[in-house]
C-alpha positions, 0 to 999 in steps of 0.5 A, a space after each residue: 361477691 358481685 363478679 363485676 368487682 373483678 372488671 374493676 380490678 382489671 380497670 385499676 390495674 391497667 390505669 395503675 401499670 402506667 405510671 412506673 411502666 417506663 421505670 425499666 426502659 428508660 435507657 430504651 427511651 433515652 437514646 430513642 428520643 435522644 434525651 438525658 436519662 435524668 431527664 427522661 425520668 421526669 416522665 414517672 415524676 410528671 405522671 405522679 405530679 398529676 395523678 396526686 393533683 387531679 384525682 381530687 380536683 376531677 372527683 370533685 368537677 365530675 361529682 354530678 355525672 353518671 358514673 357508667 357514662 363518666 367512667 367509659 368517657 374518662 377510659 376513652 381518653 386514657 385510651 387516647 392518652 396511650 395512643 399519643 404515647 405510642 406514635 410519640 415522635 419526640 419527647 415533648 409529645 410523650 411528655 403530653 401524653 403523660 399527662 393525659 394519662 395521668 388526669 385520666 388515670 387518677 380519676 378511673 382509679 376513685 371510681 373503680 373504688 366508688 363503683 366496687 362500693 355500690 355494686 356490692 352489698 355493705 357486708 362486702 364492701 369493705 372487701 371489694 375496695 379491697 380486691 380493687 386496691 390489689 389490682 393498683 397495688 399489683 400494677 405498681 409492682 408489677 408494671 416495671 417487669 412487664 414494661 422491661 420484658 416488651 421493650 427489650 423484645 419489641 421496643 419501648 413503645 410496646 408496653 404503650 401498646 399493650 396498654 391501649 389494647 387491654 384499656 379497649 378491652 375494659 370499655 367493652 367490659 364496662 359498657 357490656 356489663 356495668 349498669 347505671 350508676 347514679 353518683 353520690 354526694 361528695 364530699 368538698 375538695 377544701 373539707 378533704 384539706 381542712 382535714 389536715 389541719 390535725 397536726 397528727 394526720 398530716 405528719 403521718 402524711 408526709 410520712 408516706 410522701 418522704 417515704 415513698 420519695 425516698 424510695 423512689 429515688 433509687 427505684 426510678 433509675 434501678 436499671 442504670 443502678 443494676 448496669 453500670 454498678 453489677 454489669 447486667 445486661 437486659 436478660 439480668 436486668 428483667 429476672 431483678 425485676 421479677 424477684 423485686 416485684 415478688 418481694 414487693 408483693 410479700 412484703 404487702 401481706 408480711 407489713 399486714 400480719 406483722 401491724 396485726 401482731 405488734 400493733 400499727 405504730 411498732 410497725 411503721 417505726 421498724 419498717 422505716 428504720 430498717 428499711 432505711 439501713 437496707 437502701 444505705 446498704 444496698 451500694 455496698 453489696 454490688 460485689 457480690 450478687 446472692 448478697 446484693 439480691 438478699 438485700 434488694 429483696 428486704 428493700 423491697 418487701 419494705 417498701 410495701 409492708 408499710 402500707 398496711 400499717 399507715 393506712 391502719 394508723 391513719 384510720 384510728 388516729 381519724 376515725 371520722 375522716 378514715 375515707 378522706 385520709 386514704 384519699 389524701 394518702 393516695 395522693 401523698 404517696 403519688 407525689 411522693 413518687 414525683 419528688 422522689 423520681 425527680 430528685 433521682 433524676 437530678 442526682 443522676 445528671 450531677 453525681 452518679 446512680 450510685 449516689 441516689 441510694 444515699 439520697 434515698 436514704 436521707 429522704 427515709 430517716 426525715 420520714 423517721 422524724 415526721 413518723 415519730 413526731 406524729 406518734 407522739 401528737 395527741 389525738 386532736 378533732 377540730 369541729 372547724 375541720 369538719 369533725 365532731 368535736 364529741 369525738 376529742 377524746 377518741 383513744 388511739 388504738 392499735 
């Protein structure tokens, strides 16, 4: 394995902890910018809104140019993206600043992927994308954590700052030990949308937005959840964190083992059945805080076993497009994370954080509806889509 992959993975991960990194220290921006808490939330929902959206645009603008080059440019302005965010004097300003993270951010993340692919032999490639993805994924998980600890002890523009300065460390890795990379044919950004036409992808697709908004839309706004209903205080409010974010991080490789035993499509309907009865639960347990944790810990070990599955799921049922579906699920689960952290926002500012649990649930059981609904769709191939049509007959396997 080419050691560099490494250096990408530290690249993904830095990108990666951005986008839910002010999940924990909302309340700390809220009063300092002297803004709603709904509001402030806004800033996940616009930061995911325009990752889902650029990643392909970008990929497809800058198809062209050196991937060295490109890759230092674009970690340059992500830099700048977080300096912005670090001396942000109101909220419209840290609003822009999201934003130029988040176009950024998207793109650096498809070509940590695209590199870790080139740089390595074919026998490995499969498993450096791979070992990139885990440092996105560990990011997801762990960002909130982090962000929550450093704006506690030093204000919640020191998650910003911890940001630049590993990002100024990843231009130096980059430009001291990447080579040139010449790009790759891409493929069109309306193929990658005619691939959608297929009734069965595009149903497992939107299984993964309404899954994800679901989820969102109570995990946005854990922390006003953990303080007014269980009365934790910031010492509390980072150890819940921690323990979801271990739990997150299990339930990774549990939803992996468990496709690989029972099969992709058994998977996918229990983890979103049960992981619906645990979100409609989780209100009802505040009384009691081992039960609550018991309960958040199957919450939140669910919210990652899916990924395995669908992204199985998605491979078989197009096989022919299995890269374009994992790029599209990427931005499907981004603007899962936007719906979702802004529907929770806007229960927040007219119910109460308790409500956004209810909400959450209903999100998950249309995700049922759509998963079911894919499921049930036969395989189907259109040449107009891109495909090859000898393939029509391909056979679902789990």
């Amino acid at each position: 394995m080419n050691k560099r992959v490494y250096l990408l993975t530290m690249v993904s991960f830095v990108v990666g902890m951005v986008e839910l990194i002010i999940g924990g220290i909302l309340d700390l921006i809220s009063k300092d910018l002297e803004v709603s808490l709904g509001k402030t939330g806004l800033l996940i929902t616009v930061f995911s809104l325009t990752f889902a959206i650029s990643s392909p645009v970008l990929m497809t603008l800058t198809a062209r140019i050196e991937r060295k080059r490109l890759t230092l440019v674009v970690l340059l302005i992500f830099f700048l993206g977080n300096v912005i965010a670090i001396i942000s004097p109101s909220y419209a300003i840290l609003f822009f600043a999201r934003i130029v993270s988040a176009s950024s951010g998207s793109l650096l993340v498809v070509l940590c992927v695209t590199i870790a692919s080139n740089i390595v032999s074919e026998a490995y490639r499969a498993r450096a994308i791979g070992i990139v993805f885990m440092g996105i994924s560990a990011s997801l998980v762990l960002g909130v954590p982090i962000g929550l600890l450093l704006g506690q002890a030093f204000g919640w523009r020191s998650p910003f700052v911890m940001i630049a300065i590993l990002t100024l460390l990843s231009i130096a890795g980059v430009y001291f030990l990447m080579d040139t990379i010449m790009p790759q044919p891409s493929i069109p950004f309306l193929q990658q949308m005619r691939t959608l036409k297929n009734k069965k992808v595009f149903f497992a697709q939107l299984t993964s937005f309404l899954f994800l908004a679901g989820h969102l839309t109570l995990y946005a706004y854990l922390t006003p959840f953990l303080e007014t209903e269980l009365g934790l205080g910031g010492t509390w409010v980072s150890i819940v964190y921690l323990i979801f974010g271990i739990a997150a991080v299990i339930g990774g490789g549990f939803g992996g083992t468990l496709a690989d035993r029972i099969g992709t499509v058994p998977t996918l309907l229990l983890v979103i059945v049960f992981f619906a009865l645990s979100i409609f639960i989780l209100p009802y347990t505040t009384m009691s805080l081992p039960l609550f944790l018991i309960v958040m810990m199957i919450w939140s070990m669910l919210s990652w076993a899916i990924t395995p599955a669908m992204q199985s799921y998605l491979i078989a049922a197009a096989p022919e497009a299995a890269d374009i579906q994992q790029s599209l699920n990427n931005s499907a689960l981004h603007f899962g994370i936007a719906f979702g952290s802004m529907i929770g926002g806007l229960v927040l500012e007219h119910l109460t954080v308790k409500d956004n649990a209810t909400c959450g649930g209903i999100f998950v059981l249309f995700a049922l509806g759509t998963a079911l609904f894919s499921i049930t769709r036969k395989p189907k191939h259109s040449p107009s889509a891109g495909f090859d049509s000898s393939q029509q007959n391909m056979t679902h396997t789990n």
